[in-house]
C-alpha positions in Angstrom: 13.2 34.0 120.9 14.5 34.3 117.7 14.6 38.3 118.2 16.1 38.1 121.1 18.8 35.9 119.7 19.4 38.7 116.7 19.0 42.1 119.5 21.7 40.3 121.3 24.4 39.6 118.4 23.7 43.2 117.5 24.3 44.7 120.7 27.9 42.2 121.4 28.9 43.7 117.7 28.3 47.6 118.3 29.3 47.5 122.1 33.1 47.4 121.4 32.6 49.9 118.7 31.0 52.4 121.8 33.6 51.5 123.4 36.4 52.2 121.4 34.4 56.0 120.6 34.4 56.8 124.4 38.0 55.7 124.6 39.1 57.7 121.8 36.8 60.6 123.4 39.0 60.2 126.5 42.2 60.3 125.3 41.0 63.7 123.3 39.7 65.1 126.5 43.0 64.4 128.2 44.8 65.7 125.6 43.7 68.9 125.6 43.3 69.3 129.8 47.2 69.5 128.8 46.9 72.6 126.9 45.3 76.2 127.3 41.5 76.0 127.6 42.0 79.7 125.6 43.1 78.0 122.6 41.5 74.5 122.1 38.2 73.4 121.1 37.2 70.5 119.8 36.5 69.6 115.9 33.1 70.1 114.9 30.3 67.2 114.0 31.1 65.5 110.7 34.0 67.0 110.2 35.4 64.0 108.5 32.7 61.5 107.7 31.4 61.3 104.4 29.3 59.4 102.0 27.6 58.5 98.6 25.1 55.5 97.0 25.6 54.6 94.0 22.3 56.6 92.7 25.5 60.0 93.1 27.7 58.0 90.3 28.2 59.1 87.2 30.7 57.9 85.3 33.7 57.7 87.3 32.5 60.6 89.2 30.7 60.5 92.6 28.9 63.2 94.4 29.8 62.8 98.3 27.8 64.6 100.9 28.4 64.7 104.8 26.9 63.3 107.0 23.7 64.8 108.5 24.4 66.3 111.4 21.8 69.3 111.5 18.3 68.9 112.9 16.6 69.9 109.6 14.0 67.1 108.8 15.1 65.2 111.4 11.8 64.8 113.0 10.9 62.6 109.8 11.2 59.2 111.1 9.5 57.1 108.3 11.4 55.3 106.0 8.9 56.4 103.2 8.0 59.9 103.4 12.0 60.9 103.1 11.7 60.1 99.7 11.9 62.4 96.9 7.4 62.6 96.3 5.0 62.5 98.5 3.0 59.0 99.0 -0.1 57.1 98.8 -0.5 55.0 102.2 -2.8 53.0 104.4 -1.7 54.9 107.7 0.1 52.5 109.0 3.8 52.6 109.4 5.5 49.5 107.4 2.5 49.2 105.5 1.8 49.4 101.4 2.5 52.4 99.7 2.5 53.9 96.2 3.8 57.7 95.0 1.4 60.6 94.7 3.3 61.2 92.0 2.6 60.0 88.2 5.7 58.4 87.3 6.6 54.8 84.8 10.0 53.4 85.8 12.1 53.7 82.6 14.5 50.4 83.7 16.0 47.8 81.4 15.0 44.3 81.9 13.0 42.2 83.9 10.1 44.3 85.8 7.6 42.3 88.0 6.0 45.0 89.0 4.6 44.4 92.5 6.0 47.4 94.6 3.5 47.8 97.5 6.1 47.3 99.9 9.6 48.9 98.0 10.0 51.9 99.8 10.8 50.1 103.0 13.3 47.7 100.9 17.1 48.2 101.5 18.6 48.1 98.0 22.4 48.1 96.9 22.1 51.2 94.7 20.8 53.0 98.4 23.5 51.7 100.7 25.7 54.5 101.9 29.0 54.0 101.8 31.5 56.0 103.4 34.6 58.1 103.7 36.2 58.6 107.0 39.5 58.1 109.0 38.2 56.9 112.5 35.3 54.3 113.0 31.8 55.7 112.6 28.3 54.3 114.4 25.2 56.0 114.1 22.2 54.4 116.0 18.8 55.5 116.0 15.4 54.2 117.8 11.6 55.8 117.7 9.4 54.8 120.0 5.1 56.0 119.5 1.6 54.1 120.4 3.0 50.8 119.6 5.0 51.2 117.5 8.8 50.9 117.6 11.8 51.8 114.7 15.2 50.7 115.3 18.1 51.4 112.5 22.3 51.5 112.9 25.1 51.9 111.1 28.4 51.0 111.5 31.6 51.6 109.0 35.1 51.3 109.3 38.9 50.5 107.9 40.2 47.4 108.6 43.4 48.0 106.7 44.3 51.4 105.4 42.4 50.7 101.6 39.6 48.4 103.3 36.6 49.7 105.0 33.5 47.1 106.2 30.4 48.2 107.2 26.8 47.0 108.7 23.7 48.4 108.6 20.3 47.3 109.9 16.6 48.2 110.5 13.7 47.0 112.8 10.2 48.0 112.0 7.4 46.8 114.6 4.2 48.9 114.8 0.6 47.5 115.9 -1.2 50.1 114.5 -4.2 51.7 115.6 -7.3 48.8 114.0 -6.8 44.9 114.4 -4.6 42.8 112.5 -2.7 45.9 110.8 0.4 44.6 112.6 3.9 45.4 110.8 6.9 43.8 111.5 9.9 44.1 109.1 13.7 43.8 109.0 16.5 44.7 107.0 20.2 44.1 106.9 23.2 44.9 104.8 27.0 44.1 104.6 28.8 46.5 102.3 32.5 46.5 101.6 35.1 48.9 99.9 38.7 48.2 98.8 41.0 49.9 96.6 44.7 49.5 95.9 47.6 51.9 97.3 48.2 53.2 93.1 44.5 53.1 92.6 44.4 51.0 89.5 42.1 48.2 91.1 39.2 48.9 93.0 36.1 46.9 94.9 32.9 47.7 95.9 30.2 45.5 97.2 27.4 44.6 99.6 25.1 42.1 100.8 21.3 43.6 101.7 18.7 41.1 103.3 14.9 42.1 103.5 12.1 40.3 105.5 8.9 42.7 105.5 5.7 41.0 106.7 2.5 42.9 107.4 -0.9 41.8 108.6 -3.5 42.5 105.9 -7.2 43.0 107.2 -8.8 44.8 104.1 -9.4 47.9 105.9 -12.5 48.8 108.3 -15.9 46.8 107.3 -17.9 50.1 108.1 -16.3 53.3 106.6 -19.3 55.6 108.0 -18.3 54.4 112.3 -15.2 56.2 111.5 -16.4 59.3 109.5 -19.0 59.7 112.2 -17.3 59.3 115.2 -19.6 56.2 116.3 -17.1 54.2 117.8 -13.9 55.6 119.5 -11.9 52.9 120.5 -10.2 51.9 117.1 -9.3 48.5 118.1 -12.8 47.5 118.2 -13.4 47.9 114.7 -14.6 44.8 112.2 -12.6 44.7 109.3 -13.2 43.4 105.9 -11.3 40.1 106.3 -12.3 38.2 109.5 -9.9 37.2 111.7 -9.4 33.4 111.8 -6.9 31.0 113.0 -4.6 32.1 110.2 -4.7 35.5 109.4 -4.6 37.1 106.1 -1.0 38.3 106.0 1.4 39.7 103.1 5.7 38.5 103.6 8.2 40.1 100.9 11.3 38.5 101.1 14.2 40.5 99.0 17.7 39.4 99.0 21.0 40.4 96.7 24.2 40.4 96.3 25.9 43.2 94.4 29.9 43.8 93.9 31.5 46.0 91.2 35.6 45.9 90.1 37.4 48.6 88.1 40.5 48.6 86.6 42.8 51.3 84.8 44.5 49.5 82.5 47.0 52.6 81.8 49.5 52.9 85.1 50.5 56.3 86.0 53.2 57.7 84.3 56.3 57.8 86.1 57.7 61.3 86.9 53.7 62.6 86.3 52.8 64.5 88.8 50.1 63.2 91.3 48.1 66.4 91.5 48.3 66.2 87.7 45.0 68.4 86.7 43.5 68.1 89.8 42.0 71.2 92.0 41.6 71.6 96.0 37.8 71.5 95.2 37.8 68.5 93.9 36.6 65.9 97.2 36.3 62.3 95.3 35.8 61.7 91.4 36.7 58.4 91.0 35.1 54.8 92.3 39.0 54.4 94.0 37.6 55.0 97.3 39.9 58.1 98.1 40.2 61.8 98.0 42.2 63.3 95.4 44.7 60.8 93.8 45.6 58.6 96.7 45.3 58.5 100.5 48.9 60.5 100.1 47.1 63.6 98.4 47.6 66.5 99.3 45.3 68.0 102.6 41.8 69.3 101.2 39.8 71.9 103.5 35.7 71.6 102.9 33.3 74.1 104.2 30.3 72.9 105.6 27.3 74.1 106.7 26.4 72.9 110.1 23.2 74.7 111.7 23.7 78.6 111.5 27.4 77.9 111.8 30.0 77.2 108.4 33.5 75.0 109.3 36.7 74.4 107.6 38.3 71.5 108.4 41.9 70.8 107.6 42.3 67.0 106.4 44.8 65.4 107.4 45.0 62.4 105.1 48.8 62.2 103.8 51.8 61.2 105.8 53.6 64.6 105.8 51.6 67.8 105.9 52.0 71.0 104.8 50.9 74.4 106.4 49.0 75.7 103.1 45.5 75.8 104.1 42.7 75.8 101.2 39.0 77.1 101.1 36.9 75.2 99.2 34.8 77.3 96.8 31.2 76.3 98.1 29.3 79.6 98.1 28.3 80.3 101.6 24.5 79.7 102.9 23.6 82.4 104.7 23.3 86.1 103.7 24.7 86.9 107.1 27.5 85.2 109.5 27.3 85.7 113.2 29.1 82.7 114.3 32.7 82.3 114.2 34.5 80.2 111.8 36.6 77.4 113.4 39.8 76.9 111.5 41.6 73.7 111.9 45.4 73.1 111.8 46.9 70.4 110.7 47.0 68.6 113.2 46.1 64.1 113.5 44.5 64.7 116.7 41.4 66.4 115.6 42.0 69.2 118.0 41.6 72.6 117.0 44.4 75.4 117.5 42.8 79.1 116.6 39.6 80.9 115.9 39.2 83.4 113.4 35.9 85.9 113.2 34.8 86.5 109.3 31.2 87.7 108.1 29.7 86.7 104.7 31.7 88.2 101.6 34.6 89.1 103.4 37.4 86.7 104.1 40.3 87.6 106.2 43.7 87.6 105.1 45.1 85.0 107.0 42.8 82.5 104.8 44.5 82.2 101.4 42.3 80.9 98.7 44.0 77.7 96.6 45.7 78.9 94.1 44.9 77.6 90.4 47.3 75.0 89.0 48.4 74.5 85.8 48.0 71.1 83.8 51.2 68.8 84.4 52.7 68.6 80.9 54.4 65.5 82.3 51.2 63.5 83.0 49.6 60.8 81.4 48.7 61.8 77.8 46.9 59.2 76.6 45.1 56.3 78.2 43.6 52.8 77.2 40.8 53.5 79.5 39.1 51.5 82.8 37.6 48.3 82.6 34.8 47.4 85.1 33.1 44.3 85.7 29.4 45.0 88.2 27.6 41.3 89.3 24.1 41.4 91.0 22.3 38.7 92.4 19.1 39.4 93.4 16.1 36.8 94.9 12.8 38.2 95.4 9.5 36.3 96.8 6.4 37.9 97.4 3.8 35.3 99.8 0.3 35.9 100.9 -1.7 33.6 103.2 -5.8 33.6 104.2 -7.8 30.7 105.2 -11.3 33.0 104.3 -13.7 30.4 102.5 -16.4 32.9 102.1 -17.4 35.3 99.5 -17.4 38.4 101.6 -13.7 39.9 100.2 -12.5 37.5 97.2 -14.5 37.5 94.3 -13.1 34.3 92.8 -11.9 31.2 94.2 -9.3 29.3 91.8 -7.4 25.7 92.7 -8.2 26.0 96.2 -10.7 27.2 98.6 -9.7 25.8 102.0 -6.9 27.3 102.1 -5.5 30.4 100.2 -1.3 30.4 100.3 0.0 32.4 96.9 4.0 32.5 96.5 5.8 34.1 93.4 9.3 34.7 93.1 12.5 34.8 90.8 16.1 34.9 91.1 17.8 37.3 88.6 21.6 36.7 88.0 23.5 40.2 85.9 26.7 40.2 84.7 28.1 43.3 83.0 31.2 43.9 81.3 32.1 47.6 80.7 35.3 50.3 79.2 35.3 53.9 79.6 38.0 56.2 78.7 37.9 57.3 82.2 42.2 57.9 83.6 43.9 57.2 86.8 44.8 60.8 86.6 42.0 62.8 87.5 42.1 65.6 85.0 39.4 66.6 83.9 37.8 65.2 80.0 36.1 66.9 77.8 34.5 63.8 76.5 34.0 61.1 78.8 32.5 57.8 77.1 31.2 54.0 78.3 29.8 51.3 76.8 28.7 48.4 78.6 26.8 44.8 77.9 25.1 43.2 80.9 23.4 39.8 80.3 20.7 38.7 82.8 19.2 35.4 83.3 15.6 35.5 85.2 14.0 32.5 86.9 10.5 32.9 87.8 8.3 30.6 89.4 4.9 30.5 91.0 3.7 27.4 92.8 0.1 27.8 91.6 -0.2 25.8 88.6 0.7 22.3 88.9 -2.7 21.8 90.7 -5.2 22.1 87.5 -3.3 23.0 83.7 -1.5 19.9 82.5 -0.8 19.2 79.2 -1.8 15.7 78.4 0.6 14.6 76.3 3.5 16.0 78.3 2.3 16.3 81.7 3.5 19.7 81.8 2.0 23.0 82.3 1.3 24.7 78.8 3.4 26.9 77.3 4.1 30.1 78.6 2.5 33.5 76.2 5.8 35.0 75.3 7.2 31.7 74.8 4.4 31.0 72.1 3.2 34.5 70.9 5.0 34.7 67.7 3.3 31.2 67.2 0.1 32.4 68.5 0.2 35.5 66.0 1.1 33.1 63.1 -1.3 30.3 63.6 -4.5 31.4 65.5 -5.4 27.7 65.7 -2.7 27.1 68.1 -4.2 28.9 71.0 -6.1 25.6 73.0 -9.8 25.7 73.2 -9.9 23.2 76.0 -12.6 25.3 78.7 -10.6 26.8 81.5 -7.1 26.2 80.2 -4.8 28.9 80.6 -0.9 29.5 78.8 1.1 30.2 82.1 4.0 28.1 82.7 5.0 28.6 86.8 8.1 27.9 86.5 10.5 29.5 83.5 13.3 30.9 82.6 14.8 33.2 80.0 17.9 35.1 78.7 18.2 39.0 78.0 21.4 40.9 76.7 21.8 44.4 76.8 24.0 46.6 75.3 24.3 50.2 76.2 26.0 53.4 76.1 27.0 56.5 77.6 28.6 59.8 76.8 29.3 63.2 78.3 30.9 66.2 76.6 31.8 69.1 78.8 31.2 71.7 75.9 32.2 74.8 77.6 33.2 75.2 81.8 29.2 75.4 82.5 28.0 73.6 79.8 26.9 69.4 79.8 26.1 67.5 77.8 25.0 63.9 79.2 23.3 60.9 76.4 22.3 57.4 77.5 20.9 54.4 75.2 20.4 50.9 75.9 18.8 47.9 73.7 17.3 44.6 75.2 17.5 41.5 73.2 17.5 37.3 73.9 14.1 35.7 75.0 10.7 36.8 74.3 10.2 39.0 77.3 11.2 42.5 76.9 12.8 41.6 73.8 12.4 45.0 71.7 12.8 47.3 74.9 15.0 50.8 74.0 15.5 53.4 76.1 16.7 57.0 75.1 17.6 59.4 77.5 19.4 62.9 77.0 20.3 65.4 79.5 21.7 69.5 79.1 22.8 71.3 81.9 24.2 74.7 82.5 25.0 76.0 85.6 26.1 79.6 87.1 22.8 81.0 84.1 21.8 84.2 86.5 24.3 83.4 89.5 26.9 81.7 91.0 25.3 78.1 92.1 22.7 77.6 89.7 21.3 74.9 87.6 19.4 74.9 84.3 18.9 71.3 83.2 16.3 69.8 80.6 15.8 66.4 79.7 14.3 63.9 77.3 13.7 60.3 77.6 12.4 57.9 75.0 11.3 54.4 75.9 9.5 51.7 74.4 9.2 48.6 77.3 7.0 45.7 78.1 4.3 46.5 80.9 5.3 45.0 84.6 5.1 41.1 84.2 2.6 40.4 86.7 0.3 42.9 84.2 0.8 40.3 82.1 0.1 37.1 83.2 -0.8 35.9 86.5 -2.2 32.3 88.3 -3.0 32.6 91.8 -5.7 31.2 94.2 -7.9 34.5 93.0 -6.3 36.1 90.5 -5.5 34.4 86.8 -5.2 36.5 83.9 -3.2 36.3 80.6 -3.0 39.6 78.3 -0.7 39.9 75.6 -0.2 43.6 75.9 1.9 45.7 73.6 4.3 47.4 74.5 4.2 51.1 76.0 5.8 53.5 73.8 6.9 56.6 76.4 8.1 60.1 75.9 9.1 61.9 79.3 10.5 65.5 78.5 11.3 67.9 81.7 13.2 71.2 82.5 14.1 72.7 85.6 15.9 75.4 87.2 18.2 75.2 91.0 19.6 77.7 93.0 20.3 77.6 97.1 16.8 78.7 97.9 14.3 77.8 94.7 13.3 74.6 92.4 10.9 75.3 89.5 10.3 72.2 87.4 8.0 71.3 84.8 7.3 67.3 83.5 5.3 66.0 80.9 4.7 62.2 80.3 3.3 61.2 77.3 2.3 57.5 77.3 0.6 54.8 74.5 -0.8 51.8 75.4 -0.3 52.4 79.1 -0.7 49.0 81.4 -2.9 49.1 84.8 -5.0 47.8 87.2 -8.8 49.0 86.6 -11.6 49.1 88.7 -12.5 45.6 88.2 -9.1 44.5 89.8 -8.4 43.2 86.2 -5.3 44.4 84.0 -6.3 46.8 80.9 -3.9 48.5 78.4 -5.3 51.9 77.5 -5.1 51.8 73.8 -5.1 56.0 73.5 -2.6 58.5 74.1 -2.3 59.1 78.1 -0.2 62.8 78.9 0.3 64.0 82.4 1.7 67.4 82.8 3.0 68.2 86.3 4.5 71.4 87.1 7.2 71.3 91.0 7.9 74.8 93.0 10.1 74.3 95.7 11.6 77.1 98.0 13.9 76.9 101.0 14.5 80.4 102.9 16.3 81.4 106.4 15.0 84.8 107.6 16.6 84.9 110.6 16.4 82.1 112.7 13.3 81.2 111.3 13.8 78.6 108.1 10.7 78.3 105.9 9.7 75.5 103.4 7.4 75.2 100.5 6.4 72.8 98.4 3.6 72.8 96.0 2.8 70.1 93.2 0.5 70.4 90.2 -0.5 67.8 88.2 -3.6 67.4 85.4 -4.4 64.8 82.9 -7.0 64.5 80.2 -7.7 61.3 81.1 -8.7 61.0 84.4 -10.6 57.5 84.2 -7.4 56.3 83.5 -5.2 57.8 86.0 -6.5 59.0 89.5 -4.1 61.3 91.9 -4.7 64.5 93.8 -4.1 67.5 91.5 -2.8 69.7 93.8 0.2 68.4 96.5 1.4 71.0 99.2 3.7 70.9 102.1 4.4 73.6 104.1 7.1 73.9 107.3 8.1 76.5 109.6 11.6 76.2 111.8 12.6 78.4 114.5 16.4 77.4 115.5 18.0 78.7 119.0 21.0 77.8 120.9 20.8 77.6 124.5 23.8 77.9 127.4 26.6 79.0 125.1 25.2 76.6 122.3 25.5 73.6 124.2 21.9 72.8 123.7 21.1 73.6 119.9 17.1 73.6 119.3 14.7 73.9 116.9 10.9 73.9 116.9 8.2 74.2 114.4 5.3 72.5 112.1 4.6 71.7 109.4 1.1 70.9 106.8 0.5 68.7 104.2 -2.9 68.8 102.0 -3.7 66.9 98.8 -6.7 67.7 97.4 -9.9 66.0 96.7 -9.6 62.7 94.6 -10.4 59.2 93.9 -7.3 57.4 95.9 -6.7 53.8 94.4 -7.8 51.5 96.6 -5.8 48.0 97.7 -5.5 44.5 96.5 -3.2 43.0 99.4 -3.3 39.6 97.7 -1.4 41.2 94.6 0.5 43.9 96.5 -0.7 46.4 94.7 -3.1 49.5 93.9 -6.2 49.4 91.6 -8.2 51.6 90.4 -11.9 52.6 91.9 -14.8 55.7 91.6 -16.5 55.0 94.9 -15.2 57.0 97.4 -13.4 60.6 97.3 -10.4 60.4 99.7 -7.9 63.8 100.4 -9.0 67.4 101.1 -7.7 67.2 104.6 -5.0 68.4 106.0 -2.3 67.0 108.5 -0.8 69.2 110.8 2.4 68.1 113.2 4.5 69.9 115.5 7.6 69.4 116.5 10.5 70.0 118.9 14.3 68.7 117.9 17.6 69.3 119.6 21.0 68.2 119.8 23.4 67.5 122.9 26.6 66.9 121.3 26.3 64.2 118.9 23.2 63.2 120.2 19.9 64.2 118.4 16.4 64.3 119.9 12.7 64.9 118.2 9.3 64.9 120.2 6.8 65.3 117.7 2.6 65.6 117.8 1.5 64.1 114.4 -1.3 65.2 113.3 -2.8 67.4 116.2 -6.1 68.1 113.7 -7.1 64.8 113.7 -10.9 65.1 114.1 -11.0 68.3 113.1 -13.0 69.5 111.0 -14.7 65.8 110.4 -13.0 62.7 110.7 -12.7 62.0 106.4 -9.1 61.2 106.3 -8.3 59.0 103.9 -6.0 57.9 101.8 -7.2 54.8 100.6 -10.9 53.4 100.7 -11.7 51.5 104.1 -8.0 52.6 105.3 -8.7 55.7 107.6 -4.8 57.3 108.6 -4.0 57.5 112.4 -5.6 60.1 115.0 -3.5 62.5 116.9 -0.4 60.8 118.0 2.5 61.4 120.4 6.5 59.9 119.0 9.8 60.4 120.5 13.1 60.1 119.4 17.1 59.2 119.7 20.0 59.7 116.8 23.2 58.6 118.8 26.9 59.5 116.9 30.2 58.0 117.5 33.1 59.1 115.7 36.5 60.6 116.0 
């Protein structure tokens, strides 16, 4: 009833919103019945909807992309395998996941460390916000065997410098064995606001996560799968028998996140507003506008949409001029057939005139911006921005079981009737920074920040009060970090009462961290970016530094290129759950160093190849071992991992590669597939006059042979084991997308192998991935 309820509020909000898009639509449509059909045509997709996270800001700068309008990828439904690596998962969707990819999180601050579930979190640094002029809805729903995804998003201005937003997601899928049910949803409110000068600006969101998954251990009987013994999946035992309450895994994740800037240098009076600023530049600062103000001067961007490239006139001052400018993003394709749709000036989004040009040849009637020179006028000097970010977030992670028996747990704790685990903590930042960033938008040489957050964390578990009491104060003893310096000094200290343990459930503790940025522009295609940040306050992660450098230098061989090499340096506290833990089956207390990290990279970019090559060089690295226990490895660990990536269009075919190579001395440590490869092939064609764009294909993914980490769903997490060889299989899917319009279709076959050669895939021990399956489904637009 309760989903009803929620379906229902959703569908009153977004149905005036349709609403207003058709009646928009209408009054276009009659618009141009009024003139020439010869002439007029309508703007093109995403022609003015735009949008960042705030993973594309740097600085005050901000890398905006459109929209995605294309049908490239768009057959990827899952939440997960979008991401930037592969990853590890137990075939369900909505399930626990980790990457394929050897990675440690180099993050300031309070880590717990249990990320089974992340990657189907919404989190504020992932929320797109977005640039646009009209309201703009996307809606999108996949239906397969049981299993249904259903996500929106909804943005628009409620005042000229105020745009709201809503996004949500749904996540329901069975899954093929018993009790693998998922069942997860997500919601955010986002906000952005900046004043008509753009000295003040706001940004902000509210995100809401409620993930809860059925957790049945995976199949009892690994060898009725591999043979083939029993077909119907549903009949399958599973390692943790069903009961009246089932085993079951919620993570709740809630936040709130708002940042303010403020220039405390006006513009100058009689400086010009275009004052070092270029047609190319889209957005640079967090003001939420294009160029200076919402009264900048029009911008044209060329996009690529499909085979097809479009420049779009914006129309975003009061007054407009009839100088149109080309944005200098190179072109895609070697070759042009289609034509280039020019649009004029014009509020109602209609188009006027179409010009024919091919690739390296531009037409006269197309002037190019001309360069301007630096307003002598302008602001000279500036006192800089202050900014103030706030982030609230509360994060719980639950598990229930009523198992008494022996078959799955190894250990039994306070209780062993009834098994209900909850750990969670609030974690309030503040953070107070200047930059020398200008309201002016020329560009610095030297750009500088420096920043100190402070961040108070509340933890609590309520296993604890049960059993550990000090006598004397009726409390729980002291927590390890709270006491290790005491510990260290005065071994007698450390109780020798049998069974007593140092975890306090319920804490709290204070970190400040100070950090810095800079970025020198030493020549037009040289960088230079430098990061540092110190944590000090309370015993956990006090001590933690992290070093990062970046050099980048673009247009090396050709126009469009990027050579960029990096170095980070950290030295940070393993997660906190490595550390200590008291649950009904798990209690541990280590008091692990900390890990001293060197990460060093370099990697080259151009339109159609990425060559990169990583090495990680870890001490005292922190994980879980075969045993399910925490270890600290006390050695060196190094991982080496070399990335090819290529993108070509022969034709209308459009090919993609992928291959990842990674290799570790130490591979008792450490266990993921050396070799990673994807593979896709795309054949795009338009049908009645490209009315009906489509685009079929497949595409292969193999990992090879290795010991996949197996699953602890009472922790969340991945552990070690040297049992079973999962990998060396590969999944094959084929596809079929098109586009009506705005409106976007996939029917997809995943993996249409499945059985063939054997049935041995697996990703996890006792978690086989699905058989061949049959999905569907809708991406709906409205816009304009």
């Amino acid at each position: 009833m309760r989903n009803r309820r929620l379906f229902l509020l959703i569908f009153i909000f977004l149905l005036p919103l349709c609403g207003f898009s058709q009646r928009l639509q209408q009054q276009q449509d009659q618009q141009q019945q009024t003139q020439p059909d010869s002439l007029y045509y309508k703007t093109p997709d995403s022609s003015q909807v735009f949008h960042f996270t705030l993973n594309d800001v740097c600085f005050d700068s901000i890398k905006q992309t459109h929209i995605d309008t294309t049908l490239y990828r768009h057959e990827i439904y899952d939440p997960i395998k979008r991401r930037e690596y592969p990853v590890h998962h137990l075939g369900n969707l909505g399930l626990a996941h980790q990457s394929l990819v050897f990675d440690i999180p180099h993050k300031p601050g309070f880590q717990l460390g249990m990320k089974g579930y992340d990657g189907y979190l919404f989190k504020y640094n992932e929320i797109p916000y977005y640039e646009l002029w009209t309201p703009y809805t996307k809606l999108y729903y996949v239906q397969g065997p049981e299993e249904q995804l259903f996500s929106g998003d909804h943005s628009q201005k409620v005042m000229s410098n105020l745009t709201l937003g809503l996004q949500f997601r749904f996540i329901k899928s069975l899954g093929a064995y018993i009790r693998q049910k998922s069942n997860h949803k997500s919601f955010a409110l986002k906000a952005r606001y900046h004043t008509r000068d753009n000295r003040y600006s706001f940004l902000g969101s509210y995100v809401y996560n409620k993930l809860d998954a059925e957790e049945n251990g995976g199949i009892a009987n690994d060898s009725l799968f591999t043979e083939n013994l029993e077909p119907e999946r549903n009949l399958f035992q599973v390692r943790l028998p069903e009961n009246k309450h089932k085993a079951r895994s919620r993570v709740r994740h809630a936040g709130v996140h708002f940042q303010q800037h403020f220039f405390i240098s006006p513009r100058k009076k009689g400086g010009s507003k275009q004052a070092g600023k270029s047609p190319q530049t889209a957005y640079d600062t967090l003001t939420g506008s294009f160029g200076d103000s919402l009264r900048a001067a029009n911008t044209a961007i060329i996009d690529t949409i499909g085979d097809s490239l479009y420049v779009v006139k914006r129309t975003i001052s009061d007054s407009v001029s009839d100088s149109l400018y080309i944005d200098q993003t190179e072109f895609a394709n070697d070759t042009l057939t289609d034509s280039l749709l020019v649009a004029k000036p014009d509020t109602t989004g209609i188009i006027i005139d179409t010009i024919q040009i091919t690739r390296k040849t531009k037409t006269d009637s197309i002037k190019e911006a001309p360069k301007q020179k630096p307003d002598k006028t302008g602001l000279r000097f500036s006192l800089g921005k202050l900014s103030h970010v706030f982030n609230y977030r509360r994060t719980s992670h639950m598990y229930w079981d009523q198992d008494t028996t022996q078959s799955f747990y190894q250990h039994f704790y306070p209780d062993s009737d009834n098994f209900y685990d909850s750990i969670y903590y609030h974690k309030f930042s503040n953070e107070i920074a200047w930059s020398n960033g200008r309201i002016d938008s020329a560009k610095q040489a030297l750009k500088v920040r420096f920043a100190m957050r402070h961040d108070l964390v509340k933890y609590f578990s309520d296993r604890g009060y049960d059993s550990y009491f000090d006598e004397n104060t009726q409390r729980p003893t002291s927590n390890l970090f709270k006491s290790r310096a005491k510990l260290e000094n005065d071994p007698s200290n450390i109780p020798t009462k049998p069974d007593s343990i140092l975890i306090d459930p319920d804490m709290q503790f204070n970190q400040f961290i100070p950090s810095a940025r800079f970025r020198l522009q030493l020549l037009p295609h040289l960088s230079i970016l430098a990061y540092g940040d110190f944590v000090f306050g309370e015993v956990y992660n006090q001590g933690d530094v992290h070093l990062r450098g970046k050099i980048n230098y673009s247009h090396l061989f050709q126009k469009g290129d990027h050579l960029t090499g990096q170095l980070n340096l950290a030295r940070q506290e393993p997660f906190w759950f490595l550390h200590e833990m008291y649950s009904n089956h798990f209690q541990w207390q280590n008091n692990f160093k900390k890990q001293d990290i060197i990460n060093a990279g370099v990697n080259y970019r151009n339109k159609n190849w990425y060559a990169g090559l990583n090495y990680h060089l870890v001490n005292n690295y922190a994980y879980l071992g075969t045993d399910t226990m925490p270890h600290q490895f006390s050695g060196e660990l190094s991982v080496l991992r070399a990335d090819l990536r290529s993108h070509h269009r022969l034709g209308k075919f459009t090919l993609d590669n992928r291959v990842i190579y990674q290799q570790t001395a130490q591979s008792n440590i450490i266990h993921f597939p050396d070799l990673i490869a994807k593979t896709s092939l795309r054949f795009n064609l338009d049908l009645f006059n490209g009315a009906l764009r489509t685009q079929t294909g497949f595409s292969l993914f193999y990992t090879s042979a290795y010991y996949g980490d197996a699953y602890v769903p009472a922790l969340n997490s991945f552990h070690l084991q040297e049992y079973q060889e999962t990998g060396n299989h590969p999944f094959a899917d084929i596809f079929i997308n098109l586009k009506i319009k705005r409106t976007r279709f996939f029917f997809k076959m995943s993996h249409v192998n499945g059985g063939f050669p054997e049935y041995n895939y697996f990703m996890s021990p006792h978690y086989p991935l699905r058989d061949r399956e049959f999905r569907f489904g809708l991406d709906w637009k409205f816009y304009d």
